[in-house]
C-alpha positions as CSV (number, residue, x, y, z in Angstrom):
1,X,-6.3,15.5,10.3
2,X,-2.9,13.9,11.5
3,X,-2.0,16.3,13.7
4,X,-1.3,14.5,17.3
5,X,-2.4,11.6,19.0
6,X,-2.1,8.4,17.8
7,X,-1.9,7.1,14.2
8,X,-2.3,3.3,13.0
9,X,-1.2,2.5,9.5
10,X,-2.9,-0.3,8.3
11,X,-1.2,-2.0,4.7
12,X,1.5,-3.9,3.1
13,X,4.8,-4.1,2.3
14,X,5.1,0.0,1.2
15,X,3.9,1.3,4.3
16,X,6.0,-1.3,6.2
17,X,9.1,0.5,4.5
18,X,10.0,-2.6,2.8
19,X,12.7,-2.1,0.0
20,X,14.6,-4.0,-2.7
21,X,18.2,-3.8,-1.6
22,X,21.4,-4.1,-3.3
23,X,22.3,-7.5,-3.3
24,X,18.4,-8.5,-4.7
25,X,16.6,-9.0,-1.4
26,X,13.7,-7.7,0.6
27,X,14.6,-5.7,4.1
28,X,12.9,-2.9,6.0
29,X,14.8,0.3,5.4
30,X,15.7,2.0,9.5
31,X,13.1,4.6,8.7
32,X,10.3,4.7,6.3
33,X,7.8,7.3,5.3
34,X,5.5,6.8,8.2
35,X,8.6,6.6,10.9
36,X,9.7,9.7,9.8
37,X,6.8,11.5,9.3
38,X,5.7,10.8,12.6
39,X,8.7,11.8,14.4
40,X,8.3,14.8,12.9
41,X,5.1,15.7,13.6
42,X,4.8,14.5,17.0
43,X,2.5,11.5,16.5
44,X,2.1,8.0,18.2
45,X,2.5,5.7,15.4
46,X,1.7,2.0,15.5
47,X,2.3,0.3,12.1
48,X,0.1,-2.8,11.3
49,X,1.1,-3.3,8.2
50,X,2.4,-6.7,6.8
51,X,4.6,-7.7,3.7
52,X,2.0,-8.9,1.5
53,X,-0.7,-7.9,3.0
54,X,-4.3,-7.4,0.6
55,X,-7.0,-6.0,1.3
56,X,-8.6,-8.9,2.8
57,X,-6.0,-10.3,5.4
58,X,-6.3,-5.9,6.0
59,X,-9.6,-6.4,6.8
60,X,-9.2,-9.5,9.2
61,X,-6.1,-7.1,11.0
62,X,-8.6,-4.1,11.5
63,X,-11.4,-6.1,12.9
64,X,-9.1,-7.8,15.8
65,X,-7.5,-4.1,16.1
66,X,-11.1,-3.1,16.9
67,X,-12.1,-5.4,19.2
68,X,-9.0,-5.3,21.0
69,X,-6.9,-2.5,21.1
70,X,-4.3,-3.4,22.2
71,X,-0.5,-3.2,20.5
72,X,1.1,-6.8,19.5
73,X,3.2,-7.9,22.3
74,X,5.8,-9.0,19.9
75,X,6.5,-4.9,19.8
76,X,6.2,-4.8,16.3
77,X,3.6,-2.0,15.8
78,X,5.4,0.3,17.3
79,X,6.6,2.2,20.9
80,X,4.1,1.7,24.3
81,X,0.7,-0.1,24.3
82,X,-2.6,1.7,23.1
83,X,-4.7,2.3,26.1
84,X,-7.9,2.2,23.5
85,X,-8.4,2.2,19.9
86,X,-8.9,5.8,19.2
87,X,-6.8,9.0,16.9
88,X,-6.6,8.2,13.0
89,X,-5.6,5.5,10.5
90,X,-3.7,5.3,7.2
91,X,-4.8,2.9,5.2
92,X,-2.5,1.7,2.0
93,X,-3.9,-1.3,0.4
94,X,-4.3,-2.6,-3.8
95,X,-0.5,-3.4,-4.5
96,X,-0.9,-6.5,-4.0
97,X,-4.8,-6.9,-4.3
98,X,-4.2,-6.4,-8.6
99,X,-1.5,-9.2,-9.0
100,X,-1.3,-12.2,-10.4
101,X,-0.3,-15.6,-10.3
102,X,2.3,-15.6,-12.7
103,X,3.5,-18.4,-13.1
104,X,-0.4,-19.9,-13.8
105,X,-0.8,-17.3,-16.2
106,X,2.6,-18.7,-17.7
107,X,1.7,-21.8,-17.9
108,X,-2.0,-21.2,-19.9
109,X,-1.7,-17.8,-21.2
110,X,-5.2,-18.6,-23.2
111,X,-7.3,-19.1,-20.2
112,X,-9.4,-16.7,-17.8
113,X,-7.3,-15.6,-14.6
114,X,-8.1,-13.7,-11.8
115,X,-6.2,-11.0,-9.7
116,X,-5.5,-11.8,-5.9
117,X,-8.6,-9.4,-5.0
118,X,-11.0,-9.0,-8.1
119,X,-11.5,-5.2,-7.8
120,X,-15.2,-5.3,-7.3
121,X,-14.5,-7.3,-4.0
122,X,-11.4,-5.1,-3.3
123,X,-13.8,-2.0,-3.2
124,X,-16.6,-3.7,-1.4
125,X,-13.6,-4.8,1.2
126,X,-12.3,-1.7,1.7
127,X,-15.4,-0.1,2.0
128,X,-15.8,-2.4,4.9
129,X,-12.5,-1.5,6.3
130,X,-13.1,2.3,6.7
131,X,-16.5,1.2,8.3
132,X,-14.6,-0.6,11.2
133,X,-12.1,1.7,11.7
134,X,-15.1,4.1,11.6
135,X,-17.2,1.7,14.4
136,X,-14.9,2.6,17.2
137,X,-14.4,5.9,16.5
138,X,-10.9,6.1,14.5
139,X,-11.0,8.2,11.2
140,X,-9.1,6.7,8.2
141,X,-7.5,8.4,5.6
142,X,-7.0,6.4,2.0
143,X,-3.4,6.5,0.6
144,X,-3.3,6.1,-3.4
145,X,-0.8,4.0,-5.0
146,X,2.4,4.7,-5.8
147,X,2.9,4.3,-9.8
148,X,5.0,1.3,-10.5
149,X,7.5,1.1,-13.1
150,X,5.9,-1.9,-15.8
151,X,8.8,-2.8,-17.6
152,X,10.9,-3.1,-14.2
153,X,8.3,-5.3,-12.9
154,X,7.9,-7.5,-16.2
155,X,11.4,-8.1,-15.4
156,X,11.0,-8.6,-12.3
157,X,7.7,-11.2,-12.1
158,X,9.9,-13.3,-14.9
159,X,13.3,-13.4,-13.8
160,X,13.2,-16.8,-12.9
161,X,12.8,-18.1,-16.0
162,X,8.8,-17.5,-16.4
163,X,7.8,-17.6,-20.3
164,X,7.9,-13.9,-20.9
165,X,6.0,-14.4,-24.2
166,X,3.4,-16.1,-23.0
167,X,2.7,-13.9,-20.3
168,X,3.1,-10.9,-22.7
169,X,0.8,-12.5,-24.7
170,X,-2.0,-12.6,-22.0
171,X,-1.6,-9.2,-20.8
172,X,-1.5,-7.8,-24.7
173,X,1.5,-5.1,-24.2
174,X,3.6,-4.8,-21.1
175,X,1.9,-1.2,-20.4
176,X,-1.4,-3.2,-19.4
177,X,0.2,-3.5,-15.9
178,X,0.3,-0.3,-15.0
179,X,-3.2,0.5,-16.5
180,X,-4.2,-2.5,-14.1
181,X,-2.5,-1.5,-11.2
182,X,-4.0,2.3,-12.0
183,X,-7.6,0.7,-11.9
184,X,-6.7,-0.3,-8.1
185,X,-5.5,3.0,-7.5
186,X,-9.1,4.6,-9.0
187,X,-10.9,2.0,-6.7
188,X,-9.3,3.8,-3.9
189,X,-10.0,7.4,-4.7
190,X,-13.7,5.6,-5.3
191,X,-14.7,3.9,-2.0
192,X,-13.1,6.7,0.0
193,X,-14.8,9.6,-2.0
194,X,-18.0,7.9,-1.2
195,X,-17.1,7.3,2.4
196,X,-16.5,11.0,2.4
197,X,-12.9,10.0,3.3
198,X,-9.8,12.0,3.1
199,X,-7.6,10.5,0.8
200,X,-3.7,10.9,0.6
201,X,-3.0,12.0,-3.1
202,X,0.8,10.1,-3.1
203,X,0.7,8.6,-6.8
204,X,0.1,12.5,-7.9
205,X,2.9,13.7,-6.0
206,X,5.0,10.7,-7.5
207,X,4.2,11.3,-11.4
208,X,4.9,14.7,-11.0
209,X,7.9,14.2,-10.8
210,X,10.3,14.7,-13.7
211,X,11.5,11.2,-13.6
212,X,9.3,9.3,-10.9
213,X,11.3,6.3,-12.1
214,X,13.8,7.3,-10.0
215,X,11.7,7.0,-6.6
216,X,11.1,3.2,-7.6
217,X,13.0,0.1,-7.1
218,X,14.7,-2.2,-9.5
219,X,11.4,-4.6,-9.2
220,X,9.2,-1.9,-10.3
221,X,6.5,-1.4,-7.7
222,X,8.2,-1.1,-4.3
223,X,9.4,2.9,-3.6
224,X,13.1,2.8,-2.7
225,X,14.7,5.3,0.3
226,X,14.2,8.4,-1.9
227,X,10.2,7.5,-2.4
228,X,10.0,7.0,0.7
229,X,11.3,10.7,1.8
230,X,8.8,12.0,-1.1
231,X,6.0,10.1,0.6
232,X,6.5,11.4,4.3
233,X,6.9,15.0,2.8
234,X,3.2,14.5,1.0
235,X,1.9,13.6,4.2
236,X,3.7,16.1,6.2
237,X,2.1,18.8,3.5
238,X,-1.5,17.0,3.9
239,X,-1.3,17.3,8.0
240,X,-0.2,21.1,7.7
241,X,-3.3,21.8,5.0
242,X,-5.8,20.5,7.6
């Protein structure tokens, strides 16, 4: 499937090659999965996505995509201008659908709380989103989520002084987060096996790994420079099997 033309990568923080860097902060790494795999294989890439980015605000970037095609002019989506919305997409959404407000949930750890994107909606959405891309004649291909690392990101959602035990005691045992985040992932595999979608088998690539730990930043979820060369050589492997 991504073998030339152009490729638009629609998603959030991961596919805009976001990392955790030394000193605690979030910056875009010089090249991320999709920079390099498309150098390498020869393709146009415009990168849509957006730190933070869920499936809905996806959905609202895809729809002006399809009525405009046309690049940002602030540059950001990559090299040249796209004479019409027309090759492939990449679509990497549900990080950030599955979380939470923390600190709400710290605050009243004995009432019901809700996810950014309550999966049902999140699968209806991206449902929606393939059948956009779909309406003017670009094929999408679903991305499954990288695994995160729950005890990093435990850490991570409380370091600022968040009541870890009242949290803990709402989610029930610090593994619950990445069973949650793995229902996201399922979702995914779902709505594009449906769709009759390809779908970009990442997460498998990543847990088979002997420590796919190691791929992950210190925050838990976001995949650090190594991931990031793992991911480009999954897609790299998926364009040559097509």
């Amino acid at each position: 499937m991504m073998v030339s033309g152009n490729v638009y990568l629609f998603g959030d923080s991961v596919a805009r090659g976001i990392v955790l860097d030394e000193g605690g902060s979030y910056a875009p790494i010089k090249e991320n999965f999709a920079s390099m795999a498309a150098r390498k294989l020869g393709l146009n890439l415009f990168n849509k996505a957006r730190f933070g980015c869920t499936i809905t605000k996806g959905l609202e970037i895809v729809k002006r995509f399809a009525q405009r095609g046309a690049a940002p002019k602030d540059g950001s989506a990559g090299e040249g201008a796209e004479p019409s919305p027309e090759g492939f997409a990449i679509l990497e959404f549900g990080g950030n659908d599955c979380d939470y407000l923390w600190a709400n949930i710290a605050a009243a750890p004995d009432t019901e709380h809700l996810p950014l994107t309550p999966i049902g909606d999140f699968s209806r959405l991206y449902g929606e989103t393939i059948d956009a891309l779909r309406s003017v004649g670009v094929e999408p291909a679903a991305m499954t989520l990288p695994p995160l690392v729950a005890d990093r990101y435990f850490d991570w959602i409380t370091r600022t002084g968040l009541d870890r035990g009242a949290i803990l005691s709402w989610l029930g045992d610090v593994g619950h987060i990445f069973r949650w985040h793995e229902g996201y992932d399922r979702a995914v595999r779902k709505v594009a096996s449906d769709r009759g979608v390809r779908i970009l088998d990442i997460r498998s690539d990543f847990l088979a790994q002997d420590d796919y730990r190691a791929l992950i930043c210190a925050d838990g979820i976001h995949p650090n420079r190594e991931g990031h060369r793992l991911i480009e050589a999954s897609l790299e492997r998926y364009a040559a099997a097509v």
